[in-house]
N, C-alpha and C positions, 0 to 999 in steps of 0.2 A: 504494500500500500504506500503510494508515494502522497504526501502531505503538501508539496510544491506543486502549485500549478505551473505548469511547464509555459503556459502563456503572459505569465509577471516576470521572468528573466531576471530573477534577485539574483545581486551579483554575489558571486562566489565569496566574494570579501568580508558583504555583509552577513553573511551565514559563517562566518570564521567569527567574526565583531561578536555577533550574539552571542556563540557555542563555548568563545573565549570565557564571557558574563556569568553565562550559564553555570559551565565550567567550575568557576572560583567559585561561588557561591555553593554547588555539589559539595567540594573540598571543606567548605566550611563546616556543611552539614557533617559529613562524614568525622570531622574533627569531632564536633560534639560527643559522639559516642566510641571514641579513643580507636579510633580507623585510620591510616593515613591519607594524605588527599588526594593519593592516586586513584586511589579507589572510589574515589566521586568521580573525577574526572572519566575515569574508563565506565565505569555505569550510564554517565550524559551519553558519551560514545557510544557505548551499548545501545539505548531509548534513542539517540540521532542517526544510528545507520541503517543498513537495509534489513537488519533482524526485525525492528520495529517500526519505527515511521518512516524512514529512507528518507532523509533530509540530508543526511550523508548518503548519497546513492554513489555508485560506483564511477559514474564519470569524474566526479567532485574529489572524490578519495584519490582518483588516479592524478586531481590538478593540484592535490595540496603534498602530495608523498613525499615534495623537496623537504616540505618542514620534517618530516620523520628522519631525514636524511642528516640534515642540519641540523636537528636534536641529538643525536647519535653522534657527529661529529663534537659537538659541546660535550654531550657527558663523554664521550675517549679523554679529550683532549684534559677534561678536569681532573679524569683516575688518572691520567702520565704527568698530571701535574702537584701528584699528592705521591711519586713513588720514588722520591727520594732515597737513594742505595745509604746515605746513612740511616736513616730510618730504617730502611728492613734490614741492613744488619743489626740494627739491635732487637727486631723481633727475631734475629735469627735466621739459620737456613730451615729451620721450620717450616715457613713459606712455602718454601718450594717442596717439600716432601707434601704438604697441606693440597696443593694444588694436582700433582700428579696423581697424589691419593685418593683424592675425591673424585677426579675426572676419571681413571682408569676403573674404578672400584664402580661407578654410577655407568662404566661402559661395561661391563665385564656382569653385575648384578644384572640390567635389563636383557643385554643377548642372551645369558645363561635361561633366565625366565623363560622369557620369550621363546626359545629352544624349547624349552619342557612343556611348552603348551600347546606350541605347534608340529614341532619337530621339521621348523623350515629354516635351514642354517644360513641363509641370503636375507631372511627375512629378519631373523636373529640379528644377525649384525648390525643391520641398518638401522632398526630400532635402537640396537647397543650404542652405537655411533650418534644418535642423534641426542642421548642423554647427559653428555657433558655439558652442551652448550646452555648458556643461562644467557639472563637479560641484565646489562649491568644496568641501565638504565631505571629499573625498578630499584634497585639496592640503592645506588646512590641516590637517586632523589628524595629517601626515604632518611637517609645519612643526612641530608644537607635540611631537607624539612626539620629536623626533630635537633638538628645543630649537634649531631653526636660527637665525641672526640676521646680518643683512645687508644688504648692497643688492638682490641676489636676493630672498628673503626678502620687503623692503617689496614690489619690484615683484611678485610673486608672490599676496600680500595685494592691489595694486590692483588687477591684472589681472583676477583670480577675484571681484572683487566687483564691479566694473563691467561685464564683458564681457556677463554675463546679461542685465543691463537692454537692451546693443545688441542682444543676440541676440532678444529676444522683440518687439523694431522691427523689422529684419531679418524674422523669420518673417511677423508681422503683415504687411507688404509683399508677401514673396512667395506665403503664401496666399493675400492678395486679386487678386493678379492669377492666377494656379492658376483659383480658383474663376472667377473671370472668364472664363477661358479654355475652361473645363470646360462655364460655362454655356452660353460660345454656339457650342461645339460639339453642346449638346446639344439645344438650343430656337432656334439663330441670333437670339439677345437679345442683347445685352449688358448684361453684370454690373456691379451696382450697388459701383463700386470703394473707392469716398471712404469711405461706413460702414465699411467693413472695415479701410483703411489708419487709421483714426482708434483704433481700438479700441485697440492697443498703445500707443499715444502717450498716451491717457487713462489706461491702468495703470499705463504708467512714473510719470506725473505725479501720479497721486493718489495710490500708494505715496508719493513722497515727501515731499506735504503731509501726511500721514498721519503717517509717519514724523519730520518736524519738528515736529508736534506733541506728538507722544508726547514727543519725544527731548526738546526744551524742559521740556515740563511734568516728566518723569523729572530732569531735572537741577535744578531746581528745589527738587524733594525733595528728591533726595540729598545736596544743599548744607548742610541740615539737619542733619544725620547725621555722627557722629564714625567710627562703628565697622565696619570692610569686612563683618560679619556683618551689619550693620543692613543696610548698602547691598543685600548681594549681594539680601535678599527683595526690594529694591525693582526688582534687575536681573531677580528671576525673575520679579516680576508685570505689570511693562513688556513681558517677553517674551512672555509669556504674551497678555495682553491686544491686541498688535500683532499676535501670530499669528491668535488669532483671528479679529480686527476687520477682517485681508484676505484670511481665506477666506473671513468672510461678505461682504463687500465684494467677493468676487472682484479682487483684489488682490494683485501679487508680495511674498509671505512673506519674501522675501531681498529684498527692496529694499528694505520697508519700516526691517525689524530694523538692517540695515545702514546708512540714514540713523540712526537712533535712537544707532548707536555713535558713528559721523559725528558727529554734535552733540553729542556730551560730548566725544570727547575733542579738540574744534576749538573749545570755549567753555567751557572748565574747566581746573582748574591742572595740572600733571603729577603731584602728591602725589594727590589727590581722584582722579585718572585710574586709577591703580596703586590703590588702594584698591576701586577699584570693580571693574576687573579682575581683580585678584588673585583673587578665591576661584574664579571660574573654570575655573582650571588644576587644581584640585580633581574639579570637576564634569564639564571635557568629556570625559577618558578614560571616564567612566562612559558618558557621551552617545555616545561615538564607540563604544564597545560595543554598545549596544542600537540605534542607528544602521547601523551595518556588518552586524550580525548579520540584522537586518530584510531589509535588502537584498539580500543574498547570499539571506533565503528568498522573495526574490521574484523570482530567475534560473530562468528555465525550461532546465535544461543541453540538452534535445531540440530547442530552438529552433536552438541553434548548425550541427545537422545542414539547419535549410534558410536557413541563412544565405545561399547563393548567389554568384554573382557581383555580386549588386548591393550586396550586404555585405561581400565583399572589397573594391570597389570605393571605398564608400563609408570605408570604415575607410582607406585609403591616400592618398584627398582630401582626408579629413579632418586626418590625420597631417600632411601635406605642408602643406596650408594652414594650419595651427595653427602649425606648427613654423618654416614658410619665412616666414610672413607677421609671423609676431614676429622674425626675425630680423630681415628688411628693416627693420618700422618701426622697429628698435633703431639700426638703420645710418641709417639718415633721421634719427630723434631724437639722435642721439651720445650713444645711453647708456652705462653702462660698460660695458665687450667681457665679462664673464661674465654683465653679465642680458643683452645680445646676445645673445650662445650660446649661454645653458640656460634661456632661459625659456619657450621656446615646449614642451622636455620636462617642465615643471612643469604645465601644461595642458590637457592629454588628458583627464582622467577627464571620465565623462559618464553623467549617470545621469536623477536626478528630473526634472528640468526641459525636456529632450529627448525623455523618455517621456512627458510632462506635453503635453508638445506634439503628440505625434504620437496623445492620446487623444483631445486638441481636431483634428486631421485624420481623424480615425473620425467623432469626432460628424457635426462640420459637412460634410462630406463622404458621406456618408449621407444626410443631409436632403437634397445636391443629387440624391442617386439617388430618394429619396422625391419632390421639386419634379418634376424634371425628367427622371427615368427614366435620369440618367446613369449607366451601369452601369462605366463609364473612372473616374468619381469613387470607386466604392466600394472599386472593385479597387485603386487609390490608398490609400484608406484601409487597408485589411488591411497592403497590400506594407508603406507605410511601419512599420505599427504591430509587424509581426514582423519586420522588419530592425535596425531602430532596439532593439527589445527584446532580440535578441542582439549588435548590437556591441555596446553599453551591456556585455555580459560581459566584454570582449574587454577595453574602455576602463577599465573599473572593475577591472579586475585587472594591466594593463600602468600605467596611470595613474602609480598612487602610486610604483610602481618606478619606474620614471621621474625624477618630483618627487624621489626621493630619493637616483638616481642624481646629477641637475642641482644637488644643492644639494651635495653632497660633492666633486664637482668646482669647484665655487664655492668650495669653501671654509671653507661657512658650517654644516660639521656638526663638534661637535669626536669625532674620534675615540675618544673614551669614552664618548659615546650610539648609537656602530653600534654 
């Protein structure tokens, strides 16, 4: 049911103007009864897209998605400007066992499932692969809403900013041997594995040569520059031009951004750092509005009905492995006993990057039913793309609860921002 008559031609603007309004005022509501105001924001989305009134209808989603693009490029760029190598050395190499732990343990717990339920080892995988990846963008805005700061907090910020880069190695991986698998079930060839296992390792990599040169050459400029209004243009057109440069490059948008912050604030003074930063905290509430709202209008709520068993399934591998697998490596790394404990519930949300990937398993798995008549590859392709579509509901709305349950028990919320 579309709510827009197609004969008043409201500009696309003013249906941003209001949903903005709208929007904040959701956030506010949902404050009231100790939610964060993501979670309004994505519910307006929800009621404005095409599940319910379609005032977000799909051509409008297709003309606003730069902002989704350019949200994403803001929050990378704000986790590589919060990952100071002195700082995680004093949480330790913890980090990094935290990070491998959680992402291997949440790939290795869903294919295992997945396997015993179906006994489809292609199908396994993928599934398996598609469970590392999370939403930083849910964690940090939830960070920056409630003003956390802490040990939690840093590890929180590393976690979400590195784990993507493992995760899309990880998928790259288990896709190529999937497809491998698929092929010479369906032609008795075997599948050409090496091209495929390279592909991810080349986008991690040229992200972030990409990424240090921007982030060089941006600091460079900004070195110049007295005034944090001067700077911030120079933050927005750094961002802008990295977002860009690796969608046409086909290139992770968050890896890039995220080095760029990485190298200012690991080769700049801490005054200069805070100057460039600063106005930020201005801009991302607006970001994380028109962010959240987008989002929430591109939940399909009728998908949840054929969520399935492989969607239960997959939502409690994933939980488990996220949650269990950062705790071990927390006990392996001896970090401190609250990022132990709550960091694997700061983790969960899961949206762009997991659906990103499950669009890249339609494509190229379709081409195997086109190649090679495998019609096991296509049906792959569908299951993942509508399971993965509705937990992403599930994640995106338990997520940021979560993160902001784990940070209050830390600690690290003071009581006059719940």
């Amino acid at each position: 049911m579309n709510f827009i008559n197609p004969s008043l031609h409201i500009s696309v603007l003013s249906i941003l103007g209001v949903s903005t309004v709208l929007a904040f005022y959701a956030g506010q509501v949902v404050r009231k009864i100790q939610l964060p105001s993501i979670i309004g924001y994505m519910v307006l989305g929800i009621i404005l897209g095409p599940a319910i009134l379609n005032i977000y209808n799909e051509s409008i989603i297709k003309q606003l998605s730069f902002i989704t693009e350019i949200a994403l490029g803001f929050v990378a760029f704000s986790i590589g400007s919060e990952l100071k190598m002195s700082s995680l050395r004093s949480l330790g190499a913890g980090i990094v066992y935290i990070i491998f732990a959680e992402s291997f343990a949440a790939f290795f717990c869903v294919a295992i499932l997945i396997y015993i339920l179906t006994r489809d080892l292609p199908l396994a995988l993928i599934f398996g692969s598609m469970a590392p990846a999370s939403a930083p963008a849910g964690t940090v805005a939830v960070i920056q809403e409630y003003k956390a700061k802490g040990n939690l907090t840093k590890a929180l910020y590393a976690v979400v900013g590195f784990d993507d880069g493992l995760a899309i190695i990880i998928f790259g991986f288990a896709a190529a041997i999937a497809k491998s698998l698929l092929v010479a079930e369906a032609s008795n060839q075997t599948g050409a594995i090496l091209p495929a296992l390279l592909t991810p390792l080349k986008e991690i990599s040229l992200s972030i040569v990409v990424g240090v040169i921007v982030g060089v050459i941006f600091c460079q400029l900004v070195r110049r520059l007295s005034g944090s209004r001067e700077m911030f243009i120079l933050v927005f057109a750094a961002v802008l031009f990295a977002t860009g440069l690796s969608i046409t490059l086909h290139l992770s948008l968050i890896m890039t951004n995220m080095v760029i912050g990485f190298v200012l604030v690991n080769t700049s003074k801490e005054l200069l750092v805070r100057k460039v930063v600063s106005p930020l905290s201005e801009i991302m509430p607006l970001l994380f509005i028109l962010f959240f709202c987008l989002a929430g209008s591109h939940l399909e709520l009728a998908k949840i009905a054929s969520l399935g068993t492989i969607g239960i399934v997959y939502i409690i591998g994933r939980s488990a492995g996220l949650m269990g697998g950062a705790y071990f490596g927390g006990l392996v790394g001896h970090v401190d006993e609250k990022v132990k404990k709550y960091v694997g519930m700061g983790i969960l949300s899961q949206a762009g990057v997991a659906i990103g990937l499950s669009l890249i398993v339609v494509h190229e798995f379709n081409e195997l039913y086109v190649q090679y008549g495998s019609s096991h590859a296509r049906d792959i392709g569908t299951m993942v793309l509508t399971s993965i579509t509705a937990t992403c509901i599930f994640f995106e709305i338990i997520g940021p609860i979560l993160t902001k349950i784990a940070l209050k028990k830390a600690g690290e919320i003071d009581q006059d921002n719940c």
